[in-house]
C-alpha positions in Angstrom: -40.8 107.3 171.7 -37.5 106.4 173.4 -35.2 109.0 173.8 -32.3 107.2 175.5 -31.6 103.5 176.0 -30.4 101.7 179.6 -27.5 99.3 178.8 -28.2 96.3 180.5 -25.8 93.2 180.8 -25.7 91.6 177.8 -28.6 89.2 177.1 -28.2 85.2 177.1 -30.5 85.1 174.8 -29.6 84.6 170.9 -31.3 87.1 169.3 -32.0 86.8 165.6 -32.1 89.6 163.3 -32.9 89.8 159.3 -31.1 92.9 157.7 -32.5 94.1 154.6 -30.5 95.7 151.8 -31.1 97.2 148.5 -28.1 98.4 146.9 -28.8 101.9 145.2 -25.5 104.0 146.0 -23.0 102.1 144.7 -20.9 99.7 147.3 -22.5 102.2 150.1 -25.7 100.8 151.7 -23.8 97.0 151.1 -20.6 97.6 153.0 -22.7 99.3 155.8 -24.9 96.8 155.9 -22.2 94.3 156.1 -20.5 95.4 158.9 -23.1 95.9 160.6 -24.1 92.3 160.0 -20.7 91.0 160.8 -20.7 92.7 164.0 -24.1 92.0 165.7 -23.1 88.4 164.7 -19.5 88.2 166.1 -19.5 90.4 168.8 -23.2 90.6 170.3 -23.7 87.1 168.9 -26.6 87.7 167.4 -27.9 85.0 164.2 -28.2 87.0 161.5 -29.8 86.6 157.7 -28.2 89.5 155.5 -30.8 89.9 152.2 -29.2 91.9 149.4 -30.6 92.2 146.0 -26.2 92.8 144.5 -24.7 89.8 145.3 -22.1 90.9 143.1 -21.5 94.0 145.1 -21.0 92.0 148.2 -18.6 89.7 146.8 -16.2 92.7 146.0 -16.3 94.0 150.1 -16.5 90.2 151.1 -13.3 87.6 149.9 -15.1 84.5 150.2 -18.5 85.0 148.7 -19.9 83.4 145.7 -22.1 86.2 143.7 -23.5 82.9 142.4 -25.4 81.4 145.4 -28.7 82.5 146.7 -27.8 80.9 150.0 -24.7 80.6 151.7 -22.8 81.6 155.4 -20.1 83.7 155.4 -18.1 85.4 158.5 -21.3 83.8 160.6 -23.3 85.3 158.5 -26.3 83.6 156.6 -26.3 85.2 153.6 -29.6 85.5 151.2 -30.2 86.6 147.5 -32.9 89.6 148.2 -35.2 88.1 145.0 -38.3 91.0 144.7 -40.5 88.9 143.6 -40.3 86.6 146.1 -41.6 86.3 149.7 -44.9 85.2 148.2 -45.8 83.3 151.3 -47.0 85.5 154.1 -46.8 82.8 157.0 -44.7 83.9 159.3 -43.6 80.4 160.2 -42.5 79.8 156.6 -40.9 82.8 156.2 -39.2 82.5 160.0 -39.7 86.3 161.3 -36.8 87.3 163.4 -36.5 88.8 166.6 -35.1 92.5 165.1 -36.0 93.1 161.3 -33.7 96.1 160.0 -34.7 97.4 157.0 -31.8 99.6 155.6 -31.9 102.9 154.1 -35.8 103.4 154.0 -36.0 100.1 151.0 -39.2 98.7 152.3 -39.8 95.5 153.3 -41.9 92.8 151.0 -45.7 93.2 151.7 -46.2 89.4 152.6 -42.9 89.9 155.2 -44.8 92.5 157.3 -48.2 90.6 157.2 -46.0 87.4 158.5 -44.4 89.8 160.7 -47.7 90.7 162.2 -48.8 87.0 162.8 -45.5 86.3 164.8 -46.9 85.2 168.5 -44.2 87.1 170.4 -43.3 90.9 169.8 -40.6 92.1 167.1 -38.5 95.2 166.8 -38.9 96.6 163.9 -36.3 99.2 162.8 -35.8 101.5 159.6 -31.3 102.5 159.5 -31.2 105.7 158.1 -28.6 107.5 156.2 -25.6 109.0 158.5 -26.3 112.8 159.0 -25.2 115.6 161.5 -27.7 117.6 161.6 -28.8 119.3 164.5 -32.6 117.9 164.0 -31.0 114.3 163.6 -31.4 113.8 167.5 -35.2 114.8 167.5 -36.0 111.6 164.5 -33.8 109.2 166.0 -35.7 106.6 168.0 -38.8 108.4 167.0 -41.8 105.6 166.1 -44.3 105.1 163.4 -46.9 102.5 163.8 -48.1 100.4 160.8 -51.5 101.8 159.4 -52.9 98.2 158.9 -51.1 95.8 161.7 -50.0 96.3 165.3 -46.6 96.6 164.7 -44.2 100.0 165.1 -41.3 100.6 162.8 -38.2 103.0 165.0 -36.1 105.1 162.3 -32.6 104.4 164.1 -30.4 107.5 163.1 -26.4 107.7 163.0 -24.7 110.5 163.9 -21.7 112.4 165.2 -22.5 113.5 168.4 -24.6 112.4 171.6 -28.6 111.4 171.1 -28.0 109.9 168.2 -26.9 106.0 167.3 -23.4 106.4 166.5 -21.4 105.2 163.7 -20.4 101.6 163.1 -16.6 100.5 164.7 -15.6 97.0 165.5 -14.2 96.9 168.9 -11.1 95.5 168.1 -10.3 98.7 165.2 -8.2 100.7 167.1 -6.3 97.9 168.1 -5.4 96.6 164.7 -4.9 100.4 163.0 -2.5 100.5 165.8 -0.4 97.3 165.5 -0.3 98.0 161.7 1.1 101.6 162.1 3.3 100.0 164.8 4.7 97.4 162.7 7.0 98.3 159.4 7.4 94.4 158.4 3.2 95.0 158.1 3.6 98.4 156.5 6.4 96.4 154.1 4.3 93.8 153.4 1.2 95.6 152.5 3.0 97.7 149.8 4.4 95.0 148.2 0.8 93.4 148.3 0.3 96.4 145.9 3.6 95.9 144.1 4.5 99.1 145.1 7.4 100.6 146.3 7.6 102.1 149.6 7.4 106.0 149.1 10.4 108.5 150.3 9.8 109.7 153.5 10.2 112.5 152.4 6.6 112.4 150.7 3.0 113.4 151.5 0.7 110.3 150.3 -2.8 111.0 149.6 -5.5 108.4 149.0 -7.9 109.4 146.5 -11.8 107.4 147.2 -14.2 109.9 144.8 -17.1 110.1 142.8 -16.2 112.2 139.4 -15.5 115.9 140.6 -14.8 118.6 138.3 -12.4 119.8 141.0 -9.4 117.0 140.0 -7.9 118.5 137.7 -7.2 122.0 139.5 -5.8 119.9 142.3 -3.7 117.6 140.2 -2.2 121.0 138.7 -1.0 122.0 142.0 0.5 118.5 142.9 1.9 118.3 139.9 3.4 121.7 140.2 4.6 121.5 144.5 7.7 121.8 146.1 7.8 118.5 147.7 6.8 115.3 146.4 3.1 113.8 146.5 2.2 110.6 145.9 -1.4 109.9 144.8 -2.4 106.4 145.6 -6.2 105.9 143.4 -8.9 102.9 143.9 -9.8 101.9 140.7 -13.5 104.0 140.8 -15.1 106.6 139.4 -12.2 109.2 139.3 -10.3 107.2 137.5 -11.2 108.3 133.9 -9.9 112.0 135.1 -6.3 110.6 136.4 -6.4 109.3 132.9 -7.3 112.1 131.1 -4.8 114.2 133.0 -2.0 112.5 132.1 -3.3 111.7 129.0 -2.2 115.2 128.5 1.9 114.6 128.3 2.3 110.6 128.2 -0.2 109.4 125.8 -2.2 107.7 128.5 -5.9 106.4 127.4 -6.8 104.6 130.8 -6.1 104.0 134.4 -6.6 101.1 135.1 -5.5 99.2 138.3 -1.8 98.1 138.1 -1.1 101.3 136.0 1.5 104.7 137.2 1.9 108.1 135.7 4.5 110.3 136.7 4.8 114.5 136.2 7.1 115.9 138.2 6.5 116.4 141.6 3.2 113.5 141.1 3.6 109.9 141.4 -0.2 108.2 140.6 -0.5 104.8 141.3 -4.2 102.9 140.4 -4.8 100.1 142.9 -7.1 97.6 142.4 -10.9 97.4 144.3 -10.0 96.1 147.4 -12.2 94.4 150.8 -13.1 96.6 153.5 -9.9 95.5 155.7 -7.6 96.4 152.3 -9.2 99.7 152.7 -8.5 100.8 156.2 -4.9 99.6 155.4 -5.1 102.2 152.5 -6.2 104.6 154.8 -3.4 103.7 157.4 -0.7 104.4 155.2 -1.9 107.3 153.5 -1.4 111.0 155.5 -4.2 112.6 153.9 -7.6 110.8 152.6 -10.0 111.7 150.1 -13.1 109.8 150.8 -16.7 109.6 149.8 -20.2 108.7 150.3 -20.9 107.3 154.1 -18.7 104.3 154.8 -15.7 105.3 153.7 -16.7 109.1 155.7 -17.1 107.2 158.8 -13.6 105.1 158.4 -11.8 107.9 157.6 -12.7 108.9 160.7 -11.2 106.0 163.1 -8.2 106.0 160.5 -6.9 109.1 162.6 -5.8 110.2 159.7 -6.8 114.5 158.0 -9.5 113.9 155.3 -11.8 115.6 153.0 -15.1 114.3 152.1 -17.0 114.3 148.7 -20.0 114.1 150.0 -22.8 111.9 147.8 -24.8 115.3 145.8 -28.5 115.2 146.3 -31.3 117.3 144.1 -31.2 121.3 145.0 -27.8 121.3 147.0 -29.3 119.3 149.7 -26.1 117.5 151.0 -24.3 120.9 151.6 -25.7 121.7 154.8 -25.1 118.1 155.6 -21.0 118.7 154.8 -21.0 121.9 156.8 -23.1 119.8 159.5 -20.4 117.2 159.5 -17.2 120.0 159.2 -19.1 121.8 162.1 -18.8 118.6 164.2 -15.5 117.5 163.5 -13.6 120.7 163.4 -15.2 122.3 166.2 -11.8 121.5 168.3 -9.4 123.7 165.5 -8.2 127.4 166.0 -10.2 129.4 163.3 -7.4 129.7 160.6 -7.3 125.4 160.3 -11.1 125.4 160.8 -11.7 127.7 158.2 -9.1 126.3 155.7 -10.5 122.5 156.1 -14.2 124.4 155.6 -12.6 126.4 152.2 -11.6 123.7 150.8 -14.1 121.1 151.6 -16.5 123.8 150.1 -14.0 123.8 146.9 -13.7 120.2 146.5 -17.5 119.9 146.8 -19.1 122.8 144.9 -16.6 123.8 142.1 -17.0 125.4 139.3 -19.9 127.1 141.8 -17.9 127.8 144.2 -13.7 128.6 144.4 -11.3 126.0 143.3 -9.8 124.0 146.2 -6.4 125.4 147.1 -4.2 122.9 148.5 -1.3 125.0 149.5 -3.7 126.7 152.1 -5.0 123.1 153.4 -2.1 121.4 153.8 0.0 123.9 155.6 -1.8 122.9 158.4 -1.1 119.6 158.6 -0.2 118.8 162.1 -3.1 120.6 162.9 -5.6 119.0 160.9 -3.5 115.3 162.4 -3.9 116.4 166.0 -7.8 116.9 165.6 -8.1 113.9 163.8 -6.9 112.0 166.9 -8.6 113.5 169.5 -12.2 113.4 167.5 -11.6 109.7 167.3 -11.5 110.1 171.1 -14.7 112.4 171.3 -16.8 109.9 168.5 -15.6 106.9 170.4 -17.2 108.5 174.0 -20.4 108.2 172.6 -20.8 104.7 171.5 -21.0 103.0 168.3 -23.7 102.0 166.3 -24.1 98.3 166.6 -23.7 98.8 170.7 -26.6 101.1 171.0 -28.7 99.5 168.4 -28.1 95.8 170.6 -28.6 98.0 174.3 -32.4 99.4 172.3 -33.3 96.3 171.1 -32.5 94.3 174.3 -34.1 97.0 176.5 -37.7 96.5 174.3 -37.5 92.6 173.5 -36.1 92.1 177.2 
């Protein structure tokens, strides 16, 4: 087992890699797996075949792609319809076994690609990307090896995580640079609301993105929007959620639908629906937003380098599993706060999670600590950044075993 990895110089050689995705949660495992694609190709330069079973998913998180071609190269990217039955052929020199083989989110690789795998003349790495977690155990699994029970090939479960001795979480090295010249620039800020054919919000206003699965929560918190001193304005991702905004304001105007392109208005809340958008749409959203609602894992982790407060509605597993990864995750991020912001941003993180089980969220005691909550959220994008991302340590372990 490796518990650490030497960064070496970057290697001359071209490494290739096939990434493996099965889309189950959503948009989830494919935008991960497409950044990470996108960045082991563009900035470690590594040749990369991306197999997906949704090319229709893809196309949404990638402008460009036709959900109608099996084969086809996009952002340096070869890019392959993941057909189940197929990989028939287990000859490794007809199914061209790469250098790395990532298969994501535990979906197993095709029987005849591991038996072509095992035939390869010169050694493979062989890696299983696991769900992001914070967990304290997280660092005792990660790099931790399993070798096959038929072939001579070991399979390393590559964890992410929030803190040292784990893998990190994915960030392009050029992120903070752009998050930075967008908030820098208001022609950009301008330009992108009017992208939206929206109109730029008083100053005066707190703007909250809203990224959700269907929580039973919304309605409590629309209540106090609706009903607070200063105006909010509620900008929503056409998703899951939307059928509550809908029903809300279904209430007073009549309204069947929320579709994207559609407002409501109630006193103090202005809703706007905005349509799906790429992944570089949706860091903009997050830029220009003070508060963010997000959910699942990639959205989690961009909230994060958005610098920006959040909550997270974490994705619910069978017997309340996923709540000691939330307090896991609040533990890590919020260990900076003085108690009272640490154990608001715990309340209601709990609230927006657990209700009708557990309180209902109350806003008024989350958001009067604001600057807080925006201080912390700058300086644990410093902390998350010191350890390394993702895509840098998984390049530093596969050059320091394929070296």
């Amino acid at each position: 087992m490796y518990s650490s990895y030497i960064f070496l110089p970057q290697s001359t050689h071209r490494f290739t890699c096939d990434i493996f995705c099965r889309v189950i949660n959503n948009f989830g495992d494919a935008s991960v797996c497409w950044r990470l694609a996108q960045q082991l190709a563009n900035e470690y330069n590594w040749q990369i075949r991306l197999f997906i079973d949704e090319l229709t998913i893809l196309a949404q998180l990638a402008p460009g792609l036709d959900a109608g071609r099996k084969q086809q190269v996009l952002s340096n990217v070869s890019i392959e319809y993941w057909d189940h039955s197929a990989f028939i052929e287990p000859s490794a020199k007809v199914l061209n076994i790469a250098d790395v083989i990532i298969e994501a989110f535990a979906c197993d690789l095709p029987a005849p690609y591991i038996a072509a795998m095992a035939q390869r003349l010169s050694p493979v790495a062989w890696i299983n990307l696991e769900y992001l977690s914070s967990e304290d155990w997280v660092s005792d699994f990660h790099l931790r090896q399993s070798p096959h029970p038929r072939y001579a090939l070991t399979k390393t479960f590559f964890f992410p995580g929030l803190y040292a001795q784990t893998g990190g979480v994915l960030c392009e090295k050029n992120l903070n640079a752009q998050r930075r010249a967008f908030i820098e620039s208001t022609t950009e800020q301008a330009c992108w609301w009017t992208s939206l054919g929206l109109p730029q919000p008083d100053p005066a206003a707190t703007v909250v993105s809203l990224f959700s699965y269907e929580n039973s929560a919304i309605n409590v918190l629309l209540e106090q929007w609706r009903d607070a001193t200063n105006p909010l304005v509620l900008l929503v991702p056409q998703g899951k959620i939307s059928g509550s905004i809908a029903r809300f304001f279904g209430r007073s105007m009549g309204l069947r639908a929320f579709s994207a392109g559609m407002s409501a208005s109630v006193c103090s809340l202005s809703a706007y629906s905005l349509p799906f958008t790429d992944q570089i749409g949706y860091d903009k959203l997050l830029w220009s937003s003070h508060i963010n609602f997000v959910r699942g894992e990639d959205s989690f982790v961009r909230a994060q380098w958005a610098r920006k407060p959040f909550v997270w509605h974490i994705y619910a597993q069978a017997d309340n599993a996923h709540l000691p990864k939330l307090d896991a995750a609040l533990a890590n991020i919020s260990s900076a706060l003085k108690p009272p912001a640490r154990d608001a941003l715990t309340r209601f993180s709990n609230a927006w999670n657990s209700y009708p089980a557990h309180s209902p969220p109350d806003w008024l005691d989350f958001i009067r600590h604001r600057e807080a909550f925006e201080e912390n959220a700058n300086s644990w994008a410093n902390k998350l950044a010191s350890i390394g991302d993702l895509a840098q340590h998984l390049a530093a372990f596969v050059q320091n075993i394929l070296k």
